[in-house]
N, C-alpha and C positions, 0 to 999 in steps of 0.2 A: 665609635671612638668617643671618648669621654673626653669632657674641655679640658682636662690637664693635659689628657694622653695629647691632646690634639695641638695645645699649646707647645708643649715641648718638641714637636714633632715640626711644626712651623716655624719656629725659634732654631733649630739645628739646621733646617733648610737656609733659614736668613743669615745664619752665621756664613756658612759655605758658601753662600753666593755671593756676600761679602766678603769672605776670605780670595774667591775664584779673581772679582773683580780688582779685589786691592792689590793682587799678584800682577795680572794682566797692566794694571795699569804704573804697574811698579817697570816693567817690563816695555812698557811706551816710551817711561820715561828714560828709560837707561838707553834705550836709541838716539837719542839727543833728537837735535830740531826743535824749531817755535812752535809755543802752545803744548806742548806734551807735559808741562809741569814739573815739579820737585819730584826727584824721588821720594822714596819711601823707607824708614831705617827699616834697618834688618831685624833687630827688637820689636818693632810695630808687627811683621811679619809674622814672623816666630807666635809673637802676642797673640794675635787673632788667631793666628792654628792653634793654639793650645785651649784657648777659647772656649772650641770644639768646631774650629775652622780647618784641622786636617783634608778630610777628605776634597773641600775646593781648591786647598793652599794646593795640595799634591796635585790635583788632576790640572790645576794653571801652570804650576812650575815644569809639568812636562809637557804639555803640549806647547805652551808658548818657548819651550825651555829655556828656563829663566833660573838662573840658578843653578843650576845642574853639574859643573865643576869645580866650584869656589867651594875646599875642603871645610872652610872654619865656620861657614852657613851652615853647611849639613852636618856639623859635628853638634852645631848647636841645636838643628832641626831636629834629627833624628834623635836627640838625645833627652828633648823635650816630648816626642811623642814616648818612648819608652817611658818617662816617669807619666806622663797622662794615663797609657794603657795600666802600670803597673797602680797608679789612683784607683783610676775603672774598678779594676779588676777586686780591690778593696772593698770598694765601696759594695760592688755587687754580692761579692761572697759576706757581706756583716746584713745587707738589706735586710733578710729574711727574717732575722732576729729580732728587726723593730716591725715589723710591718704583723 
């Protein structure tokens, strides 16, 4: 693995385990009780999945399910990954031509 490949590769791990954690602990806080903290806006959320924090954000908001029926979050989540994917997908299909 070459230090970029291995950079990027480390960096997308650190984002998701920061997006896993920031979900979870968004997720504490909405249970109310002492010491669990401020939530967390829903923009900060969103923020970090798009990041390239999806894949943590998703795997916390279902299993802690956190999030999971509030229409105007997931209209805004899922709407935010389609333009991420449709970026990606951009970016990858021009790569070739600089590279």
């Amino acid at each position: 693995m070459t230090p970029i490949t291995a950079l990027v590769y480390y960096t997308f791990v650190a984002i998701n385990m920061y997006a896993f954690w920031l979900y979870a602990r968004d997720k504490r806080a909405s249970l109310g009780g002492g010491g669990n903290g401020p939530r967390i806006s829903e923009a900060r959320l969103i923020a970090v999945a798009v990041c390239g924090g999806f894949i943590g954000a998703e795997i916390a908001r279902l299993w802690y399910e956190h999030k999971t029926t509030k229409r105007s979050f997931l209209t805004k989540y899922y709407g935010a990954l389609c333009v991420e994917c449709t970026v990606l997908a951009v970016v990858v299909c021009m790569l070739p031509r600089y590279i």
